[in-house]
C-alpha positions in Angstrom: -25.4 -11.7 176.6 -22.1 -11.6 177.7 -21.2 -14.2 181.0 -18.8 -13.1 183.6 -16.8 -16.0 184.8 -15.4 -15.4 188.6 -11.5 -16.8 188.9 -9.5 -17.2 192.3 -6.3 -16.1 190.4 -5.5 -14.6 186.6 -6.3 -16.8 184.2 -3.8 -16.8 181.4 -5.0 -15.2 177.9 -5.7 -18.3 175.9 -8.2 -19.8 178.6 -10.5 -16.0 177.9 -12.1 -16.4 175.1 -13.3 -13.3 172.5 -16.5 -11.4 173.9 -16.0 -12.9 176.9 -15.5 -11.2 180.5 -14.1 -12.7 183.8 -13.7 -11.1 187.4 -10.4 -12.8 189.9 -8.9 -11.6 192.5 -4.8 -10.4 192.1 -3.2 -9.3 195.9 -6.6 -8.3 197.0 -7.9 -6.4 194.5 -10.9 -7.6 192.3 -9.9 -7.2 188.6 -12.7 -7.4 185.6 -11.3 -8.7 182.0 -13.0 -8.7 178.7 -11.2 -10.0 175.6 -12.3 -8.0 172.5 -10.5 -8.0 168.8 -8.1 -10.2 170.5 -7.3 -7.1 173.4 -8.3 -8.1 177.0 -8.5 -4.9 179.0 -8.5 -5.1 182.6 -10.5 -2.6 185.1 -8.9 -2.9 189.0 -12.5 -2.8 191.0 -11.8 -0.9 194.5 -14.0 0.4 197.5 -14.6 3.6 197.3 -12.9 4.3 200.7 -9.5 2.6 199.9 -7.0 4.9 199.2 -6.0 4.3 195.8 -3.9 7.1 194.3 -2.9 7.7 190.7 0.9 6.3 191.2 -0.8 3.1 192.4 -2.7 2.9 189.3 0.1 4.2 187.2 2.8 1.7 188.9 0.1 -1.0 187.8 -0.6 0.1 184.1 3.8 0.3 184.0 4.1 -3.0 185.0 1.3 -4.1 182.5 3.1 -2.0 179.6 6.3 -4.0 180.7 5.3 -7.3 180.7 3.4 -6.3 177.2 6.4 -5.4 175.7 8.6 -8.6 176.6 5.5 -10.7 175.0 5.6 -8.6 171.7 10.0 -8.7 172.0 9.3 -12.7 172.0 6.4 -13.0 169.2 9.4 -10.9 167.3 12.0 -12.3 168.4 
């Protein structure tokens, strides 16, 4: 069974551990984390009646991609 760990803010990546899944909150949105194969993917969790449109989402994912890529430009570095 997999144990879902609640956090006031992100925790970094080494303190979520593979198979593991936590929940925090990030400028008032509840974000769900699970680390698998070394991956953590992150679901934003909204009420339904918030108005959360796709460039919202897509502004999010952008700035995830971005600060992805200047952790893999360091590992290479």
């Amino acid at each position: 069974m997999i144990e879902d760990n609640f956090f006031r803010t992100r925790p970094s990546s080494e303190n979520i551990q593979e198979g593991d899944s936590v929940t925090f909150l990030e400028r008032g949105n509840l974000i769900r984390a699970e680390k698998r194969q070394g991956v953590i993917y992150e679901s934003i969790l909204k009420e339904n009646d918030t108005k959360n449109d796709i460039s919202v989402v897509r502004q999010e994912l952008l700035k995830e991609i971005n600060f992805l890529r200047r952790r893999i430009e360091k590992l290479e570095g």
